[in-house]
C-alpha positions as CSV (number, residue, x, y, z in Angstrom):
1,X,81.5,129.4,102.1
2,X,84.6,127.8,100.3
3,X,83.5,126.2,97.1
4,X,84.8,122.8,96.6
5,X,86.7,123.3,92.8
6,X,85.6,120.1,91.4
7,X,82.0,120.5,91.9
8,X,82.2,124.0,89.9
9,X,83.0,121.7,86.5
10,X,79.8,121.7,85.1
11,X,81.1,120.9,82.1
12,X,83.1,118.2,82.5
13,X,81.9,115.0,83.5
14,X,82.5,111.1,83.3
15,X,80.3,108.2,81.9
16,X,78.5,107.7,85.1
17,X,77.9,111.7,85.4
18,X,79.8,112.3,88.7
19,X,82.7,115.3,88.9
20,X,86.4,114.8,88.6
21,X,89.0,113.6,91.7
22,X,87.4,113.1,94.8
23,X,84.2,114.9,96.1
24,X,84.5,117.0,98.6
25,X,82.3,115.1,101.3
26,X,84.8,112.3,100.8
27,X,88.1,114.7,101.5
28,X,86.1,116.2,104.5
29,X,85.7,112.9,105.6
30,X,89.0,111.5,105.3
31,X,90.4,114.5,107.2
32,X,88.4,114.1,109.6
33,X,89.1,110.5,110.4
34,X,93.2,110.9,109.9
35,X,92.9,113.7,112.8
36,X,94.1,115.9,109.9
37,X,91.2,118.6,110.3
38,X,88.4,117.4,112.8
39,X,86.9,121.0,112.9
40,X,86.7,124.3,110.3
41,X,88.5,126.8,112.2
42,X,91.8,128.1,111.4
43,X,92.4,126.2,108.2
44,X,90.4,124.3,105.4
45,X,91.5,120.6,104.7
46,X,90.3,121.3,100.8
47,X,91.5,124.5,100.7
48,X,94.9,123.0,102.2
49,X,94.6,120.2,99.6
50,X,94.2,122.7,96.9
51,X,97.6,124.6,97.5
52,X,99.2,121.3,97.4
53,X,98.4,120.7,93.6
54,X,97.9,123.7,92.2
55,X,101.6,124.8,93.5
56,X,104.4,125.4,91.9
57,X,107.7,127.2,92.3
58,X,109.0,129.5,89.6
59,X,112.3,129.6,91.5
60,X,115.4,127.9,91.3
61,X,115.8,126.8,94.5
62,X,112.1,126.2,96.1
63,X,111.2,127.6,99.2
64,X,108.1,126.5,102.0
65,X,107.5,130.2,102.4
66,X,106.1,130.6,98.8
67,X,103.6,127.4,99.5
68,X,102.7,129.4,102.1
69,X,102.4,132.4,100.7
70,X,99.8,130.8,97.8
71,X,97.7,128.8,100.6
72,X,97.0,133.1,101.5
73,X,96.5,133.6,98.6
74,X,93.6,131.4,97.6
75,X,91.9,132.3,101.1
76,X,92.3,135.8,99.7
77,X,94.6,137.2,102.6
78,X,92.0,136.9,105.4
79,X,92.1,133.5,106.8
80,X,89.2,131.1,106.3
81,X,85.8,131.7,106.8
82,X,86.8,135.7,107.5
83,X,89.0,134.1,110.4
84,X,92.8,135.4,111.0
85,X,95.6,134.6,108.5
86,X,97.7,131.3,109.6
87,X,101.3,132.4,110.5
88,X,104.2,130.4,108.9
89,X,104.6,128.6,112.1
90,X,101.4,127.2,112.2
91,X,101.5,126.5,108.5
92,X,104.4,124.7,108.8
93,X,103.5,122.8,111.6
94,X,100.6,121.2,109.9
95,X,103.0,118.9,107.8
96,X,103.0,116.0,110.3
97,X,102.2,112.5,110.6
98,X,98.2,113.4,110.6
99,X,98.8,114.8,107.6
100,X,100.8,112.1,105.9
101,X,97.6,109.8,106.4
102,X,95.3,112.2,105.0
103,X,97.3,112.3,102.0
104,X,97.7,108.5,101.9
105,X,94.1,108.4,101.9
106,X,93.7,110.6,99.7
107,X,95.6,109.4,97.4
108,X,93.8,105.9,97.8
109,X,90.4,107.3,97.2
110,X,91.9,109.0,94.3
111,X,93.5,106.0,92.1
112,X,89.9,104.0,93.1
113,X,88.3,107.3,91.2
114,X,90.5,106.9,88.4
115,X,90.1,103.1,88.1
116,X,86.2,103.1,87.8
117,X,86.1,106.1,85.5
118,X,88.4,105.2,82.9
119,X,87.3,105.0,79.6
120,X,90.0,102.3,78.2
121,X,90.1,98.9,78.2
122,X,92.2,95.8,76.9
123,X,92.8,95.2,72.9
124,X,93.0,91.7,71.0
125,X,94.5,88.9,73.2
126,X,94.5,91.2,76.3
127,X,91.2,91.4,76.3
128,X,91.1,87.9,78.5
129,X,93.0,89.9,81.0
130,X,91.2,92.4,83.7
131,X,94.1,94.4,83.5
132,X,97.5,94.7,83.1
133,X,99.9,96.1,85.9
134,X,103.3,96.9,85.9
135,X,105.5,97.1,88.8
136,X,108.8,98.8,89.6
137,X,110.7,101.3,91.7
138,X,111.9,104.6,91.9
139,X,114.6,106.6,93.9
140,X,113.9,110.0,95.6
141,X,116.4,111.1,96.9
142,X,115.9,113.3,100.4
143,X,117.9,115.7,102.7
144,X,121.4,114.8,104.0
145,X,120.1,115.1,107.4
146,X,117.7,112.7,107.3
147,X,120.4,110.4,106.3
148,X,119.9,108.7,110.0
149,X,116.2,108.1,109.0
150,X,116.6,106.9,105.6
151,X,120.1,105.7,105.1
152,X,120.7,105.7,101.2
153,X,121.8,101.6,99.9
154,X,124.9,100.5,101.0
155,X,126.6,101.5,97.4
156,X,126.8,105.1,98.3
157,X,129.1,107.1,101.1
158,X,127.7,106.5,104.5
159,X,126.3,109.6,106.0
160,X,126.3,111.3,103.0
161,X,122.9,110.8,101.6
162,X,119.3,110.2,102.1
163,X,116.5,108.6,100.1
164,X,113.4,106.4,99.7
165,X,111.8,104.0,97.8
166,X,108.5,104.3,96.0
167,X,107.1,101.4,94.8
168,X,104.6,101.8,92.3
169,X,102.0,99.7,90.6
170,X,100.9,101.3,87.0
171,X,97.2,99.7,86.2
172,X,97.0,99.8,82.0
173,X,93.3,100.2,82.4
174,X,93.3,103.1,84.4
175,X,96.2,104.9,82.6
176,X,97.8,105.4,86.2
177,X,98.8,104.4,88.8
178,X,97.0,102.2,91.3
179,X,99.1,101.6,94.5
180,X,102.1,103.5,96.2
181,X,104.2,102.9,98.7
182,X,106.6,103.9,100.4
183,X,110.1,102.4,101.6
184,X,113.9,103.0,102.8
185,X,116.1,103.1,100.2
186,X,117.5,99.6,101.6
187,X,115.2,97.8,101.2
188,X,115.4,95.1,98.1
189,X,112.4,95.4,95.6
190,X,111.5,91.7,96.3
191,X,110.1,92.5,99.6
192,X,108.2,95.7,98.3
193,X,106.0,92.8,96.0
194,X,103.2,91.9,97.6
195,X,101.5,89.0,95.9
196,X,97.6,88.5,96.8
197,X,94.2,88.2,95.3
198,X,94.5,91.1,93.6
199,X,96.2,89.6,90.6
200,X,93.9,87.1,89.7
201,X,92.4,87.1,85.8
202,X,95.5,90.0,85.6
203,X,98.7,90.3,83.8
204,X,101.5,91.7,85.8
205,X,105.0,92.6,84.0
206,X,108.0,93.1,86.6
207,X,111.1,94.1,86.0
208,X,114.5,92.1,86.6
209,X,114.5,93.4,90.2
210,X,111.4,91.2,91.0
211,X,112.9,87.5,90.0
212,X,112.1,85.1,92.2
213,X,110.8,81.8,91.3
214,X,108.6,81.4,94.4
215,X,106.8,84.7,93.4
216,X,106.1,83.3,89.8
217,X,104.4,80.2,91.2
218,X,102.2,82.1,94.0
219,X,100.7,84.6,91.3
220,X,99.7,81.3,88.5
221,X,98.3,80.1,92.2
222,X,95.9,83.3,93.1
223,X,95.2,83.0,89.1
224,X,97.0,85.8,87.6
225,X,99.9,85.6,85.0
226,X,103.5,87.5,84.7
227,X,105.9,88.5,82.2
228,X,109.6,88.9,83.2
229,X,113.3,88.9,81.6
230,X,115.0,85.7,82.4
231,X,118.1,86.1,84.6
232,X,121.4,85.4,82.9
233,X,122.5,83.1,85.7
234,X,119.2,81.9,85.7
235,X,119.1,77.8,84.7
236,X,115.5,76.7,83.4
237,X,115.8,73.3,82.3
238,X,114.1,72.6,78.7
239,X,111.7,70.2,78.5
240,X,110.0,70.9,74.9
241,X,111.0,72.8,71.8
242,X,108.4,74.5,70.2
243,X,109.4,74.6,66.7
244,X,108.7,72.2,63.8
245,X,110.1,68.8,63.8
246,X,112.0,69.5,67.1
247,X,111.2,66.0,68.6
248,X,113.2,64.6,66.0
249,X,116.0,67.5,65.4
250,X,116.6,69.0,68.9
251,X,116.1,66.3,71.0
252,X,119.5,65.8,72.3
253,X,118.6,69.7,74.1
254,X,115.9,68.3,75.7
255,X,116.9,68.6,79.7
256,X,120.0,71.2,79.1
257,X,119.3,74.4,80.6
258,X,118.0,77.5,78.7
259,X,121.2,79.3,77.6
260,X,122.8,76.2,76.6
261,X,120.3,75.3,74.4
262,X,119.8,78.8,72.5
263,X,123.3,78.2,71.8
264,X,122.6,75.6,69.6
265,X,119.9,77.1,68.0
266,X,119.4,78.7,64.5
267,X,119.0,82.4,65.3
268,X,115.1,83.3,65.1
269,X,112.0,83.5,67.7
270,X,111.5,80.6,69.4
271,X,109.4,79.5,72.2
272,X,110.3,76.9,75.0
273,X,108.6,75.1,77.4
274,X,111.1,75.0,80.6
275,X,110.7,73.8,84.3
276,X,112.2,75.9,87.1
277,X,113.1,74.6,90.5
278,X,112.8,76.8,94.2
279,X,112.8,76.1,97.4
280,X,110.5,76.4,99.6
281,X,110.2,79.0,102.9
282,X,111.4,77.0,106.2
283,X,108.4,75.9,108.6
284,X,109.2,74.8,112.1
285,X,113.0,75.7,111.2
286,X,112.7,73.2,109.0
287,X,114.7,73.7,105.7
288,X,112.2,74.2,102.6
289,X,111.9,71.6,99.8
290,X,112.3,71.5,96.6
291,X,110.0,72.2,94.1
292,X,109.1,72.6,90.5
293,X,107.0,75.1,88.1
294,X,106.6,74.4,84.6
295,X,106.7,77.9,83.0
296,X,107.1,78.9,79.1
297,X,110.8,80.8,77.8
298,X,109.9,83.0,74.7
299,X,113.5,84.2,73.0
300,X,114.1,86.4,69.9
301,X,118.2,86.9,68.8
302,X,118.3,90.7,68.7
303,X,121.0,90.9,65.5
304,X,122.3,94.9,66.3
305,X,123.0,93.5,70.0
306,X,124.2,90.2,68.8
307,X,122.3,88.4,71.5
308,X,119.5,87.1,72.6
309,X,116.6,88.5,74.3
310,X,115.0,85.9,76.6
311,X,111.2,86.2,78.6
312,X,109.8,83.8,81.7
313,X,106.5,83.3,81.3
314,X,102.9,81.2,82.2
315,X,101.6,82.5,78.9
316,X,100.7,79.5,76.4
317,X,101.9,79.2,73.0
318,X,99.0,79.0,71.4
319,X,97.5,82.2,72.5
320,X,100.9,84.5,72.3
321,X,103.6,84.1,69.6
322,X,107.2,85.3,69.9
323,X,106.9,88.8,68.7
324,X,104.1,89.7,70.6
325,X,105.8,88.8,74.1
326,X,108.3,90.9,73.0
327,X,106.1,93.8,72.1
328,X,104.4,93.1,75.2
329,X,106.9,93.3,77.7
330,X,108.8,96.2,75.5
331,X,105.1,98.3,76.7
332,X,106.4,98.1,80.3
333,X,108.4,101.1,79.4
334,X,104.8,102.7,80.1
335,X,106.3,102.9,83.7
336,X,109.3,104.4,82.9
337,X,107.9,106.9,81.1
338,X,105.4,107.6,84.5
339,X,108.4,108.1,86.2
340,X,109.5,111.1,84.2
341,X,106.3,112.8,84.4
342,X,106.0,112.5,88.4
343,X,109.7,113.7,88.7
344,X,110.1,116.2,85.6
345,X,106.7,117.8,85.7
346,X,105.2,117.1,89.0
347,X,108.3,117.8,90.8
348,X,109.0,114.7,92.8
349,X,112.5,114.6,95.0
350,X,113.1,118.2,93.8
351,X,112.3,120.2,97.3
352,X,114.3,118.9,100.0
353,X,113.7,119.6,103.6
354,X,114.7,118.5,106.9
355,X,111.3,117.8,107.8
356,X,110.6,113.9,107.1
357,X,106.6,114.3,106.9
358,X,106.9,117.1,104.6
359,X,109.6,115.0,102.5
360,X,106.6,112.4,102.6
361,X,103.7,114.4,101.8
362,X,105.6,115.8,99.2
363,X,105.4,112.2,97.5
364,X,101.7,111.7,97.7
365,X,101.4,115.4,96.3
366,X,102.8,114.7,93.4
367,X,101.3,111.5,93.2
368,X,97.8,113.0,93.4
369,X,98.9,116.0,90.9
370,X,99.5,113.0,88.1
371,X,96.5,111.0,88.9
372,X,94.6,114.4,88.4
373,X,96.3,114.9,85.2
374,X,95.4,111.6,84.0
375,X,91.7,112.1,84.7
376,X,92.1,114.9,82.8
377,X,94.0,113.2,80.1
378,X,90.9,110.3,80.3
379,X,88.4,112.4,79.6
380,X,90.3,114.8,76.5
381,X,91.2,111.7,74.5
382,X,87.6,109.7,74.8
383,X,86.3,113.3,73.6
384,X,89.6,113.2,70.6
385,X,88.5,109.8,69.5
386,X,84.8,110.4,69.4
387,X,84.9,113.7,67.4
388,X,88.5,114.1,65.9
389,X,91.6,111.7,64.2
390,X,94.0,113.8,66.9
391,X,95.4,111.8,69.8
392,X,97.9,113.7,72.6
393,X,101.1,112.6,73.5
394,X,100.4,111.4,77.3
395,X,104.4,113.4,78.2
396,X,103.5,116.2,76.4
397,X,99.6,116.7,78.2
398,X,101.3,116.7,81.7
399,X,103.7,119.3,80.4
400,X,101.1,121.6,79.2
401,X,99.1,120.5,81.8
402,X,101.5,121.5,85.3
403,X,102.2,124.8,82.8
404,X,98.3,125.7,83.3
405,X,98.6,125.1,87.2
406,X,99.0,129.2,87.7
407,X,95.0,129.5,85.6
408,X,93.7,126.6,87.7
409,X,94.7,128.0,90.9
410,X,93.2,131.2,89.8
411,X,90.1,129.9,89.3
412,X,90.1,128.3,92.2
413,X,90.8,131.4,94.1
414,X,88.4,133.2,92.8
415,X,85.8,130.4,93.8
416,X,87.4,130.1,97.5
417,X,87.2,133.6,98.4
418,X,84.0,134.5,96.5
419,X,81.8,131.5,96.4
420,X,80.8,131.2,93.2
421,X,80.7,128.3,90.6
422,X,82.3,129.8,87.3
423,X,81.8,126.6,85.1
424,X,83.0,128.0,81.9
425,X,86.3,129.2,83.3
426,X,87.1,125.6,84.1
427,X,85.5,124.5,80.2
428,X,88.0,127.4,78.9
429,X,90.5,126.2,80.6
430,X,89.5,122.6,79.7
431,X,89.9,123.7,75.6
432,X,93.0,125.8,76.1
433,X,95.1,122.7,77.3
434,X,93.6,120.7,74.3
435,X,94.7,123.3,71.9
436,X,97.9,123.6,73.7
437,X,98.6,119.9,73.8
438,X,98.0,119.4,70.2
439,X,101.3,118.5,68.6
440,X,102.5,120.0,65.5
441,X,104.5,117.0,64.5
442,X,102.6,113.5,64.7
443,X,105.2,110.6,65.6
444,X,104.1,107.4,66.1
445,X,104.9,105.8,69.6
446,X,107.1,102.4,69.3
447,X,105.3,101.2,72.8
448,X,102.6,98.3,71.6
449,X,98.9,99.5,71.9
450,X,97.4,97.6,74.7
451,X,94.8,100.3,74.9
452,X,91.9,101.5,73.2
453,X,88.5,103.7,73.9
């Protein structure tokens, strides 16, 4: 009987006591309603799972056969449940559209997992917040075949390349992500923001990409607040200076737009309150009217740069000075930095393949291989803070982390094929990445911390 590999860690549980990832009745489940695996015959949907994120090429060009080659291996070379090995073939021929939904769900059952077992939460004025997200984009790019499928953006040479989008939304809370998805390259990054109830009592901070006035006034509506650059060729029109005596001083600013005014400014923080006019969507094929938000402009003159650095914002005032917007929406390079894990160490957009479901699945895969490194990551640093000074670079624990994928699999095999729980293999394991991931040289990170345990 295969032995589900996150049951057999005794030894490491979360503050409500249940195991790691997703249990196994959950995966059998969600197989079974995708059409993925409705029956135990040929192939294990765990098992399948498994060689997904425990994978990884030692090659320099990657190759299906080796995936294939370790999903035999952790059946150990006689199929499953004594049954006849899978041939390539059929191996391949599992990466379809069934299995692009089980993955999808997966990965949805997942991020939920790593939202309610996360030890972190919000720091000084964050703490009014639920959470903060941050949203932005990413490029994979993808075969040169599939070119007709997923035409690359209009900059590049058609015909040439491929590529998608993948939209993600980083919750600060959960250290991870919390939504993916999935588009053509075309396709703007306004249109990949979908604004709903989700961000209410939540700070969201977009990148450039995501201006759009009407956006700004449908999150303060569902009750949620942004942070955002403010477009050059933006025009905000200033309605109050907040800085002392600027009734009296500045008042001939009053109702010039943004960048005029910081002209005329001495050069030091200063906070604005502006008013920002959109037009509405057309109803009936009606054109849209006019309307007006009321928003905040935080700016700081960056001497090096010799300009200014400018923020749009519902924040008040009186709750968030200067410095800390900036600090604030400097931490958005959280995402960034998510980015390089999922593409450097988890391998995202580095196997290409003719095959657009296995181009796909090989998204969600290394989706789920960070959001399993994060859990990980959770649960070492809680344990850090409560017995030790030491804190682990998140960059460096995924490095160490995808380096010990070779052990876990191992373990795993041994689990799969024998059907025992060895509990202190995965607690060994467990100490050998923290004493792996401890850095020899401390350096402080410049990012603000929003987070603490």
């Amino acid at each position: 009987m295969a032995v589900h590999p996150i049951e057999a860690w005794e030894g490491l549980k979360t503050k409500n006591g249940d195991g790691l990832f997703v249990p196994y009745d959950e995966l059998m489940v969600a197989a079974k309603q995708t059409q993925f695996c409705e029956g135990l015959r040929v192939i294990h949907p765990v098992i399948f799972l498994m060689t997904l994120l425990t994978y990884r090429s030692f090659h320099l060009v990657p190759t299906f056969r080796e995936l294939w080659q370790h999903y035999v291996r952790l059946t150990g070379y006689e199929g499953y449940n004594n049954s006849e090995v899978i041939k390539y073939q059929s191996f391949y021929a599992r990466f379809d559209e069934y299995l692009v939904n089980y993955l999808k769900m997966v990965v949805s059952l997942a991020m939920e997992k790593l939202e309610s077992n996360s030890p972190w939460k919000l720091r000084g004025s964050l703490e009014q917040f639920s959470t903060v997200y941050i949203l932005d984009n990413t490029l994979v790019r993808l075969h040169d075949k599939l070119n007709l499928l997923f035409p690359a953006a209009r900059t590049r040479k058609p015909g040439k390349s491929a590529g998608f989008k993948v939209s993600v939304l980083f919750n600060a809370v959960a250290h991870g992500p919390c939504s993916i998805s999935v588009f053509p390259e075309r396709t703007h990054d306004i249109k990949t923001f979908k604004i709903g109830k989700w961000v209410e009592n939540s700070l969201i901070i977009l990148d450039l990409g995501f201006f759009k006035t009407w956006n700004f006034d449908k999150i303060v509506r569902y009750g949620g607040s942004f942070l955002i650059r403010l477009k050059s060729n933006s025009k905000p029109i200033v309605t109050k200076i907040l800085l002392p005596d600027a009734d009296s001083r500045y008042k001939d600013l009053i109702g010039l737009p943004v960048h005029e005014v910081l002209g005329k400014l001495p050069h030091g923080p200063v906070a604005m309150k502006v008013r920002v006019s959109f037009r509405r969507r057309k109803y009936l094929n009606k054109r849209g009217r006019v309307d007006f938000c009321d928003f905040y402009c935080y700016a700081d003159f960056n001497h090096t740069a010799q300009r200014w650095h400018t923020y749009l914002t519902n924040l008040s005032p009186e709750k968030f000075t200067v410095p800390e917007i900036c600090a604030l929406y400097a931490y958005r390079w959280t995402i960034e930095l998510l980015f390089k894990e999922i593409k450097s160490d988890n391998e995202l957009g580095q196997k290409k393949s003719v095959n657009a479901y296995l181009s796909e699945s090989l998204i969600y895969v290394a989706i789920l291989r960070t959001i399993m490194s994060r859990e990980f990551y959770s649960l070492v640093s809680k344990w850090l803070a409560q017995n030790s000074d030491t804190s682990i670079p998140p960059l460096l624990w995924s490095r160490i982390f995808i380096e010990h994928l070779p052990n876990m699999a191992s373990i795993i095999r041994k689990e799969t094929i024998f059907g025992f729980r060895s509990s202190n293999e995965w607690v060994g394991l467990l100490k050998d990445l923290v004493r792996c991931s401890i850095p020899i040289k401390r350096a402080e990170s410049r990012l603000l911390q929003v987070l603490q345990l």
